[in-house]
C-alpha positions as CSV (number, residue, x, y, z in Angstrom):
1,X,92.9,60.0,123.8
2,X,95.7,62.7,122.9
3,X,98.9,60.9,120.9
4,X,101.8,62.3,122.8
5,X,105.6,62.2,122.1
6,X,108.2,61.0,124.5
7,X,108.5,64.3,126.1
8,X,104.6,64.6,126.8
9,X,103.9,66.4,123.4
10,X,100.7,66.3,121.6
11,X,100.9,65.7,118.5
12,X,97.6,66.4,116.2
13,X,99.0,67.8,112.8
14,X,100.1,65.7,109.8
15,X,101.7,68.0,107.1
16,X,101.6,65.5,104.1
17,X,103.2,66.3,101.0
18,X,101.9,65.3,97.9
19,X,104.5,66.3,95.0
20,X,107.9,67.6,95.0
21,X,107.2,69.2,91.5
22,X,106.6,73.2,91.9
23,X,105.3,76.2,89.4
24,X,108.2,78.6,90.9
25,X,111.9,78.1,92.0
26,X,112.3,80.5,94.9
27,X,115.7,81.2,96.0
28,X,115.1,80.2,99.8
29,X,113.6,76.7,98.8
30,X,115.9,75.2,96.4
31,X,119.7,76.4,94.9
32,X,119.7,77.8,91.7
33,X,120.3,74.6,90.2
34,X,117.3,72.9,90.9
35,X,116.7,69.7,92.1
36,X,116.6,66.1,90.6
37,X,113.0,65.1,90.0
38,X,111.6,62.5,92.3
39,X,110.7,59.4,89.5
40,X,107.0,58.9,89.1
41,X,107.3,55.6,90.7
42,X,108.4,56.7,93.6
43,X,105.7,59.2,94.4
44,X,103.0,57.8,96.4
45,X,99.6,57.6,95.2
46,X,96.3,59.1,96.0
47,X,95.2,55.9,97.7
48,X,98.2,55.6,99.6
49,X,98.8,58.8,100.4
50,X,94.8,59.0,101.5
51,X,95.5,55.7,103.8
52,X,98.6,57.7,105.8
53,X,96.1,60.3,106.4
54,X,93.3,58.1,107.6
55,X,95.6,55.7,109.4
56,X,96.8,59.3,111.0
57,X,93.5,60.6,112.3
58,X,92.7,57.1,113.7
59,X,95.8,57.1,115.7
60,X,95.5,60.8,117.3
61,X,95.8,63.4,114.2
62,X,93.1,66.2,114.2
63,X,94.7,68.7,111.4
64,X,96.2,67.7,107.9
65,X,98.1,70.1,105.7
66,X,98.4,69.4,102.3
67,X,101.9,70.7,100.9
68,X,104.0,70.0,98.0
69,X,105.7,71.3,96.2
70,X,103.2,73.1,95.1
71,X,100.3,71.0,95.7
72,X,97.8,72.5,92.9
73,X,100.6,71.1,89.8
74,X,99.3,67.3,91.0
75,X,96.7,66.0,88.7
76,X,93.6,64.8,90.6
77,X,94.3,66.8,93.2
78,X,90.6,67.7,94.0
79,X,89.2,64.7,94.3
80,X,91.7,63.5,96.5
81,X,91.3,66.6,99.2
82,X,87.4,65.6,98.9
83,X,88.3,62.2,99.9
84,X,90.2,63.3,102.9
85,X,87.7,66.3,103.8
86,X,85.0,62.9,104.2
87,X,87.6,61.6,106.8
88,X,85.5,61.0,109.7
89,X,87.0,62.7,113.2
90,X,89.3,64.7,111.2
91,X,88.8,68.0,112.7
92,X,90.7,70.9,110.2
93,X,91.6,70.0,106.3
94,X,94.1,73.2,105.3
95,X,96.4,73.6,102.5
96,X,99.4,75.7,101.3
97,X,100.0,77.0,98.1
98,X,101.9,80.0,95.8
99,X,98.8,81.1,94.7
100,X,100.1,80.9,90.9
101,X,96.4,78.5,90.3
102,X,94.0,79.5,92.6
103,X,92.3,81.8,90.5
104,X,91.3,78.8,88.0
105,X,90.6,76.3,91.2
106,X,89.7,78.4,94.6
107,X,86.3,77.3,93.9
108,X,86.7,73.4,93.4
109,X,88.9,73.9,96.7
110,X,85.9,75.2,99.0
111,X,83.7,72.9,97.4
112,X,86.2,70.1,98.3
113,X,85.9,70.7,101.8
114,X,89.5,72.3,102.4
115,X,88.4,75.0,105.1
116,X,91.6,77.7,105.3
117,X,94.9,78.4,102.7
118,X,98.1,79.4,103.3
119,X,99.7,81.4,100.7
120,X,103.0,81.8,100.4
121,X,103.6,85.6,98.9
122,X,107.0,87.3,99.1
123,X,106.7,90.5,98.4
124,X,104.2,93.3,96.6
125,X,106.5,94.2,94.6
126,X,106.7,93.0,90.7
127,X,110.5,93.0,90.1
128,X,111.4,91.5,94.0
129,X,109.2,88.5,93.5
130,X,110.1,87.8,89.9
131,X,113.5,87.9,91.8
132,X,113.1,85.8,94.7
133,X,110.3,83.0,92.8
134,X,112.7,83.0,89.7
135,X,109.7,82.8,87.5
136,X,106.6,84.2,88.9
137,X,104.1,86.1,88.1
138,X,102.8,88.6,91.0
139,X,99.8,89.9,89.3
140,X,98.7,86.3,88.7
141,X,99.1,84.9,92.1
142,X,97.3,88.3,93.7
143,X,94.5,87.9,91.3
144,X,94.2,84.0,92.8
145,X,94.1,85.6,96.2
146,X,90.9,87.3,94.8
147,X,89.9,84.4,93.5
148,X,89.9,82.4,97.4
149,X,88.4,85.6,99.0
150,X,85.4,85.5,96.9
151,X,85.2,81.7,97.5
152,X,85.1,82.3,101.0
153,X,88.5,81.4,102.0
154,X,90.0,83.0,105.3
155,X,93.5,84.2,103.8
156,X,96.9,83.6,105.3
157,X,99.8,84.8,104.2
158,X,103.4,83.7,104.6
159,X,105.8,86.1,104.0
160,X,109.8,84.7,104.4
161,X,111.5,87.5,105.4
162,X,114.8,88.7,103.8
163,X,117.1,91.2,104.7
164,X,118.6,93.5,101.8
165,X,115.9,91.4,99.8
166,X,112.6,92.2,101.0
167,X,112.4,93.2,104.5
168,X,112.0,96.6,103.9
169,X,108.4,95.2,102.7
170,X,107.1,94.5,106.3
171,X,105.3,97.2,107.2
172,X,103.5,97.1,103.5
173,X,102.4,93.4,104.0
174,X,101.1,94.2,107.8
175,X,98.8,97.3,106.0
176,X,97.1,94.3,104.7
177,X,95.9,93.1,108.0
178,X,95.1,96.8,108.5
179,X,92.9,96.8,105.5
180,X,91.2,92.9,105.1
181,X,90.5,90.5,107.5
182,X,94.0,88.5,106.4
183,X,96.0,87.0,108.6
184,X,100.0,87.7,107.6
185,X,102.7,86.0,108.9
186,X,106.2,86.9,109.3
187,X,108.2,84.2,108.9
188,X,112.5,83.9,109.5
189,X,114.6,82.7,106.4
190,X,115.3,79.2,107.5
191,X,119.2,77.7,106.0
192,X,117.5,75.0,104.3
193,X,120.1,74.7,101.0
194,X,122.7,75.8,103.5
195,X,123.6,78.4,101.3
196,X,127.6,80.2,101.9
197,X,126.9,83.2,104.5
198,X,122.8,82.4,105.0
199,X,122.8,84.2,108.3
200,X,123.3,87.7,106.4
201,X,119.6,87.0,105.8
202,X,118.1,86.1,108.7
203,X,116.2,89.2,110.1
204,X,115.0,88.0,114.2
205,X,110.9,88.2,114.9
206,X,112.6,90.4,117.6
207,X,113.3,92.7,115.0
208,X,110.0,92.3,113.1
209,X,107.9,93.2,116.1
210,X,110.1,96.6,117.0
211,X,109.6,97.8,112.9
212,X,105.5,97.2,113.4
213,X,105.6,98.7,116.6
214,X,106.7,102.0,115.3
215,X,103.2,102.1,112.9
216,X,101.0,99.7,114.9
217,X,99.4,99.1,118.1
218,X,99.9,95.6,118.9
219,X,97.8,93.4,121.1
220,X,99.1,89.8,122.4
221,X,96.8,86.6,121.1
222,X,96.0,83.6,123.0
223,X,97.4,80.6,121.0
224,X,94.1,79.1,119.3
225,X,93.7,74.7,119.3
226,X,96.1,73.5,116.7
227,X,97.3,76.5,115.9
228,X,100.7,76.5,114.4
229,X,103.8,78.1,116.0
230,X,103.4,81.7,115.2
231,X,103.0,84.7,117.8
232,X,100.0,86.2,116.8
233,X,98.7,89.7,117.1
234,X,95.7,91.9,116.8
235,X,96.1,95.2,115.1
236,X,94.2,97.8,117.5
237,X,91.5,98.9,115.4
238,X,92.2,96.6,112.1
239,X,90.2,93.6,111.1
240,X,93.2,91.4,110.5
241,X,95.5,90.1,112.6
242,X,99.8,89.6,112.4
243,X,102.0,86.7,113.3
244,X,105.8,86.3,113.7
245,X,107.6,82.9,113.3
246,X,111.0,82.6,114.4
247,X,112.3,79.2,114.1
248,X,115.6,80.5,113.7
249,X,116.1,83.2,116.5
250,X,113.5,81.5,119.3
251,X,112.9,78.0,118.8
252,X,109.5,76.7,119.3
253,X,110.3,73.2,119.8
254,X,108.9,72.4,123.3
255,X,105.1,73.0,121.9
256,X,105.4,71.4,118.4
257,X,103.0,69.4,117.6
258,X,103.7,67.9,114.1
259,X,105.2,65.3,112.0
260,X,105.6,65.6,108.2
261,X,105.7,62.9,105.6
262,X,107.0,63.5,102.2
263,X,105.2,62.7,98.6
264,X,107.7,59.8,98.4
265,X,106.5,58.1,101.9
266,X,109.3,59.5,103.8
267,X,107.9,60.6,107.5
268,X,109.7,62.7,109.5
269,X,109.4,64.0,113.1
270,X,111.0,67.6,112.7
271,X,111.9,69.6,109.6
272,X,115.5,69.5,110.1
273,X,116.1,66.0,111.3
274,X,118.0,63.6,109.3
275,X,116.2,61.0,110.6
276,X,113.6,59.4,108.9
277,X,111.4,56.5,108.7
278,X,110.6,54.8,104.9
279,X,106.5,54.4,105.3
280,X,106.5,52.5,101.6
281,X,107.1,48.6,103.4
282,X,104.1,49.6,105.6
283,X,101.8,51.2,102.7
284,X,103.0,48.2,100.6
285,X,102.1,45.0,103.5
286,X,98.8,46.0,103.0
287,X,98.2,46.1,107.4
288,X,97.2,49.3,108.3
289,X,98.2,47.7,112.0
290,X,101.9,47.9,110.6
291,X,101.3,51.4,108.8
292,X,100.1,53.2,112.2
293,X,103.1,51.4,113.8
294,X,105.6,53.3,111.9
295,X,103.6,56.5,112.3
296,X,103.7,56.1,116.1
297,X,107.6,55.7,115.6
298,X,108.3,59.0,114.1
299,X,106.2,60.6,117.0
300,X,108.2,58.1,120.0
301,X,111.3,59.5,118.4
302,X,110.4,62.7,117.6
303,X,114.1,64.9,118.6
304,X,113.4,67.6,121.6
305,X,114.4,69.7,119.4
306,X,116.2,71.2,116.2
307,X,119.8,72.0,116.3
308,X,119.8,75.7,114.2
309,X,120.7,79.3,115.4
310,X,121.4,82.3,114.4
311,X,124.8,81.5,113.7
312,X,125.2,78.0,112.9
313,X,122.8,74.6,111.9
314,X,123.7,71.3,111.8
315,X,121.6,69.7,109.7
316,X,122.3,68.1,106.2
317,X,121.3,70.5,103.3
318,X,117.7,69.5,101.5
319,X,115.5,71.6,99.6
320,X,112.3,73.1,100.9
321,X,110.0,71.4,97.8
322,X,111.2,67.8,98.7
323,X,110.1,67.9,102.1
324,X,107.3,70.2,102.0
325,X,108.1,72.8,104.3
């Protein structure tokens, strides 16, 4: 039986965050300043964290998304994803990542069981994603890329599009899809950190779609089960495929079907609410009754929508990393 929200709903992902730590700083995620570190107390462990996800999928859940952070810096990280891939009736095991150490763990990831990646990947360019990651290393995170297409992987990228920073990159990143059978995403700079005058970087999916138009012949995609909120297109001719997300300029909120619970037990029904429900008294009664309670809350409460346009949001700053966007 489908779990549906108070508006009729269904709700079948869980995007569960493991770790707030991350490998890179990028500039859209978290200010320049950083962020306190959650205390190692106050992360959950692998056994709760692996009881949220099978309390989850008993309740209605069919896809879970690891996230961090950047999941990979968690010790013990494989055997935990082969713990969840075991999850009986749990339909699709993903996870997102930088790409900064798949090259030294694509492999253990297949043989885990998780079944597609999303990699976050900014731009091509050396200088511009030193820039925007604060720290990173391009040729290291393309050569993990490698790394998951020989393992098999289906590749996804994420590319957050900035204007005057890398937008003029778009065209480049959909020659991808033009070349491999990837699957890249176009994704609007969200005002996470509500950072002074954000909306000079906003670039709409409107816009996105008219620059690949010029080059590409696009064809319209039927939205696939769980798929996420992306427009999706084929390339005529090209093995890969293109999405735009635009959270920003063209809400998706009437067919979301997610909640998100942070590496500290904090689930949430929608990215930017400020709402939240503490899932640690639940974990910590030892009722999985009580635990599957609390998830069913976040989904009976789950807002109609998010409150964020291009010219104004309303939500309270928090960085990308903590929440696992």
């Amino acid at each position: 039986m489908p779990l549906l929200d108070s508006l009729g709903r269904t709700i079948n992902y869980l995007r569960l965050s493991v770790t707030d730590r991350c490998n890179l700083r990028c500039t859209y995620c978290m200010p320049e300043t950083g962020i306190g570190k959650t205390g190692h107390s106050d992360i959950l462990s692998y056994e709760e964290l692996y009881r949220i996800a099978r309390t989850a999928v008993s309740i209605g859940i069919d896809k879970i998304r690891i996230t961090g952070g950047e999941p990979l810096v968690r010790k013990g990280i494989i055997g935990f994803l082969r713990q969840l891939a075991e999850i009986p009736e749990l339909g699709q095991l993903v996870l997102t990542t930088n790409g900064v150490l798949l090259g030294e763990m694509a492999g253990d990831l297949r043989s885990a069981g998780v079944q597609r990646l999303n990699i976050s990947l900014d731009s091509l360019n050396p200088e511009t994603f030193s820039r925007i990651s604060r720290c990173g290393d391009l040729r290291r995170v393309l050569a993990g890329i490698e790394a998951a297409r020989s393992c098999g992987f289906p590749i996804k990228l994420n590319m957050v599009v900035m204007r005057g920073i890398n937008d003029h990159e778009i065209l480049d990143f959909a020659a991808l899809a033009n070349t491999y059978a990837t699957t890249v995403r176009f994704i609007e700079y969200m005002p996470a950190i509500r950072e002074h005058n954000w909306q000079r970087l906003v670039v709409p999916g409107s816009e996105i779609l008219e620059q690949l138009a010029q080059q590409f012949t696009l064809i319209p995609l039927e939205q696939a089960d769980m798929a996420g909120p992306a427009r999706n297109f084929r390339i005529l001719g090209a093995p890969g495929t293109l999405g735009v997300i635009t959270p920003v300029s063209h809400h998706f909120c009437s067919e979301c079907n997610r909640i998100r619970v942070t590496a500290s037990g904090l689930a949430k029904g929608c990215l930017f609410a400020d709402s939240q429900v503490d899932l640690k008294p639940s974990l910590r009664s030892g009722s999985d009754l009580l635990l599957a309670h609390a998830l069913g809350t976040i989904v009976d409460t789950k807002p109609d929508r998010h409150h964020m346009n291009p010219v104004e949001c309303h939500h309270q700053a928090f960085s990308m990393s903590s929440i696992g966007g």
